[in-house]
Structures are given as C-alpha cells and as structure tokens.
C-alpha positions as CSV (number, residue, x, y, z in Angstrom):
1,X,-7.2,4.6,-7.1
2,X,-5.8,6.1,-3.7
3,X,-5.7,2.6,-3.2
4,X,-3.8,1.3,-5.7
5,X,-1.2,4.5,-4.8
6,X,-0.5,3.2,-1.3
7,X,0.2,-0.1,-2.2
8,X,3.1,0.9,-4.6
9,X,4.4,3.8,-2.3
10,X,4.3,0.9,0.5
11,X,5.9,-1.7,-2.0
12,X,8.6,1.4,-2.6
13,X,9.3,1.7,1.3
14,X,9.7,-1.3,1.8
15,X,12.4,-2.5,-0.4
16,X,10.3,-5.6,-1.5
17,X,12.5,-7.6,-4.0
18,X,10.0,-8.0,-6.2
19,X,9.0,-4.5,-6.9
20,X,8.5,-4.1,-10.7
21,X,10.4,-1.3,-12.8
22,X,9.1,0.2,-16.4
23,X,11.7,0.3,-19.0
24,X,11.1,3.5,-21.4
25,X,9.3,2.0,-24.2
26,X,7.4,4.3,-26.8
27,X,4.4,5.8,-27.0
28,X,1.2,4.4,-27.5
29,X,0.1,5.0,-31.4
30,X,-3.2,4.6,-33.2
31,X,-3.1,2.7,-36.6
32,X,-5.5,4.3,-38.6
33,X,-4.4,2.9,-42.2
34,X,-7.3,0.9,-44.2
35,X,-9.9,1.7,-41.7
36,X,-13.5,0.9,-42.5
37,X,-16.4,3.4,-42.0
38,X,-17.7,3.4,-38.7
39,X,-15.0,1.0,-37.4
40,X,-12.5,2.0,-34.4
41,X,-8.8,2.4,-34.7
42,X,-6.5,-0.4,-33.2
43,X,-4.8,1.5,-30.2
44,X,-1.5,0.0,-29.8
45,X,-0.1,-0.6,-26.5
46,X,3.4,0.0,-25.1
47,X,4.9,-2.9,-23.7
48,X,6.1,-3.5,-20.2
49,X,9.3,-5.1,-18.7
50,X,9.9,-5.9,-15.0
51,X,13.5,-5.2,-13.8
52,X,14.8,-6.1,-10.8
53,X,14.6,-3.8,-8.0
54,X,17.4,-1.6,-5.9
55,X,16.1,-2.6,-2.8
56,X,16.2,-6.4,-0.5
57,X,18.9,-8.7,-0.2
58,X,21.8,-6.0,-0.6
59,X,20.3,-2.8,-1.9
60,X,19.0,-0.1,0.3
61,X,15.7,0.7,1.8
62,X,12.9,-2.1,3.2
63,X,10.8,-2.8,6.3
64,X,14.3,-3.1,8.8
65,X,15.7,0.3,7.7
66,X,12.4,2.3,7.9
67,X,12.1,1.0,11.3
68,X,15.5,1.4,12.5
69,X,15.8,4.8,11.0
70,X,14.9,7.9,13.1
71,X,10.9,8.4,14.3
72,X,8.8,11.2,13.5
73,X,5.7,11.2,15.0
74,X,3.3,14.3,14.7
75,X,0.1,12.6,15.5
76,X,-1.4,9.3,17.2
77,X,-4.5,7.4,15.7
78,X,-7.6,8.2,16.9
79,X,-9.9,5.4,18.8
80,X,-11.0,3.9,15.5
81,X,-7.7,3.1,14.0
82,X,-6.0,-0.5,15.9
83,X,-2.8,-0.6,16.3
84,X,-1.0,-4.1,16.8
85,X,-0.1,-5.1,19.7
86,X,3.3,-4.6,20.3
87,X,4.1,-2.3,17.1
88,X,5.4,0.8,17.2
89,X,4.6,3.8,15.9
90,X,7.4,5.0,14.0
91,X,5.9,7.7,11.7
92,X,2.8,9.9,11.7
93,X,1.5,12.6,9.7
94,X,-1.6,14.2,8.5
95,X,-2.7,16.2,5.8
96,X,-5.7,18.1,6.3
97,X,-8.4,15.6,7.7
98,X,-6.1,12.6,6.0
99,X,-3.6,10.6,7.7
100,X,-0.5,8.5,7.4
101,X,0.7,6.3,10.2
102,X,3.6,3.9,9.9
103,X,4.0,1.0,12.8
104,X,7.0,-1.4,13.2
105,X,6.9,-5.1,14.3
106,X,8.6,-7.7,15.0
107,X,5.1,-9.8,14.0
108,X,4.7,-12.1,10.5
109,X,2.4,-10.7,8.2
110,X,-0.2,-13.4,8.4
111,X,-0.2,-12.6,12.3
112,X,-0.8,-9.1,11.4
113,X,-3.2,-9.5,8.9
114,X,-5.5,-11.5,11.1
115,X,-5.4,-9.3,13.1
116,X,-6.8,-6.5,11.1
117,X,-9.2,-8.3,9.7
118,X,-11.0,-9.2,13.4
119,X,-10.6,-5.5,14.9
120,X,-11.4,-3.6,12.1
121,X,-14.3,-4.6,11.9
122,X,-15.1,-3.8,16.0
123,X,-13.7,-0.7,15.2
124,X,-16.3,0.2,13.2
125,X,-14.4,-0.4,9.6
126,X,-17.1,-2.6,7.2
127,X,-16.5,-3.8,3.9
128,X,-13.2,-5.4,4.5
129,X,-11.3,-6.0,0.8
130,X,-7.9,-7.9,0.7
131,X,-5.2,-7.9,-1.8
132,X,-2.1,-9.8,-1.9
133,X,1.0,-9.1,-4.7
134,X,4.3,-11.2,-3.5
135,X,4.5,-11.0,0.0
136,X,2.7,-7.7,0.5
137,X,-0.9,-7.4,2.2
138,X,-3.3,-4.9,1.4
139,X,-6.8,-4.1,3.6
140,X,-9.1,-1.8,2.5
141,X,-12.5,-0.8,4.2
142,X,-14.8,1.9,4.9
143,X,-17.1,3.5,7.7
144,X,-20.8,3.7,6.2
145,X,-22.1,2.5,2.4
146,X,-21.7,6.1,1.1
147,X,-19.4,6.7,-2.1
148,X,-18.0,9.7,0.0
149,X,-17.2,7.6,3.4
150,X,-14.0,7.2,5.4
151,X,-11.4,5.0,4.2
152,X,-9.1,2.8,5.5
153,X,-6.2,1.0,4.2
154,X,-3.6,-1.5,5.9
155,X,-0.8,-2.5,4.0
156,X,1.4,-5.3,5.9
157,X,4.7,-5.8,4.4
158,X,7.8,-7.8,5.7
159,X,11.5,-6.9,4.9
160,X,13.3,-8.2,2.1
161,X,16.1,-8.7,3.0
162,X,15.0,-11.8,5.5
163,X,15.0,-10.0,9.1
164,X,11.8,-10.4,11.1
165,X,10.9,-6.9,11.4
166,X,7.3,-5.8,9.6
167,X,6.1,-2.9,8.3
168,X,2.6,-1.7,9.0
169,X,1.2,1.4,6.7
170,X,-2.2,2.8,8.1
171,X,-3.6,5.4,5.6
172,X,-6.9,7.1,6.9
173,X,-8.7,9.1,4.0
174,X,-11.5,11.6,5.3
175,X,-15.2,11.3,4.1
176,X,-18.4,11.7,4.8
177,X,-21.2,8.9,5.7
C-alpha cells in the first residue's frame, strides 16, 4: 500500500501528463431487490473517468520545477541508500526512523533505472520489484525476507514538459529483519 502511495504522490510532483483525475461520480449501492436465500447482493461500482491533468506541457509543477525550485535538505542517505551519480540531492526529510529523499538529474530514466537495479542489490536491497505506468519507474525492495523488514522504493520520473531533467524519489520505510 505505502507503495502504491508514493507512486501517485511522485506522479503528483512530477507533473506527468498523464496523471489520471476522478470525476465525482455516486456512491457505490447494493441492489438487494429479488434476492435469493443464501445468495450475495450485486455491489455496484462507481465509475471512473480520467481527465487531463494541470501539470506538463504548459501547466505548473513536474520534474524541472521541483528541481529548480529552492533545496531543503535536513538529512543525507545513509551507506545503504545509492545515490546516482551526478544527481543532486534537492530535498530530504525524515519522519521518525522513515525517510524521504528527492535527487535531480540531468540522466534518462532507463539510465537511472539500471542503475538501481545493479546497486541496490550491492547495497544490500533483495527482492527487487519493478513497475512502470506511462513514463514513470517504480523499484521496490527490501532488506531481509521478514514481513516487518526495511523498505525501499525508487521512483524515476522525467519531466513532462520535454526538458532533460529527472526526478529521483528515494522513500526508506523502517523495519525490522
């Protein structure tokens, strides 16, 4: 789940045109009319409509303006978090033993994401997962086989709006192996 929340925070940040909106549509109801003994309800779904999105070519937001806006920096990544060469650390911040750091480069995100995918792993990150949706990247791994381990998750995103700067989200969630 935490999972699935970065990557649409990190699609938010970074402007990517083809972020998806939810038009209000009602509620989901429960037709219970005619039903037979011992036979479930029909749940009835609400439907959902993409919509364009603010942000890209023209709107506001995306990977350029997060990295040309001002840095904030409260903490670097430890010896088991890699960085990409060349990217800098733009944003950092931690909550509790959980932290957020946000790198900038001028890389593509198949560079990047090759990257990640060989040094992780050295870094002592197993269980690599990758996702894709449009042009987004999303790594996720873990430190030991426990359900209660450290987390990892990369998300690699490149601007909308066509420039050649990359976005690199690092989330670190605490655990035990």
């Amino acid at each position: 789940m935490a999972a699935v929340v970065v990557l649409l925070s990190a699609l938010a940040l970074t402007g990517c045109a083809a972020n998806a909106g939810i038009s209000p549509t009602p509620a989901p109801t429960v037709d219970t009319s005619g039903g037979t003994p011992g036979v479930h309800p029909t749940l009835t779904l609400p439907t959902l409509t993409a919509v364009a999105s603010p942000s890209g070519n023209g709107g506001t937001g995306g990977a350029d303006a997060f990295c040309s806006g001002p840095t904030k920096i409260s903490i670097q990544p430890g010896g088991n978090i890699p960085a990409y060469p060349g990217a800098v650390l733009h944003f950092s911040q931690s909550n509790g033993s959980n932290a957020f750091f946000g790198f900038c480069t001028g890389a593509s995100t198949s560079d990047v994401q090759n990257f990640y995918a060989l040094h992780l792993p050295k870094s002592g990150w197993s269980g690599l997962h990758t996702s894709t949706i449009a042009s987004v990247v999303q790594i996720t791994a873990s430190q030991c086989a426990s359900k209660s381990a450290p987390q990892i998750i990369v998300t690699i995103a490149p601007d909308a709006s066509g420039t050649t700067t990359t976005s690199v989200s690092v989330v670190v969630l605490a655990g035990t192996c």
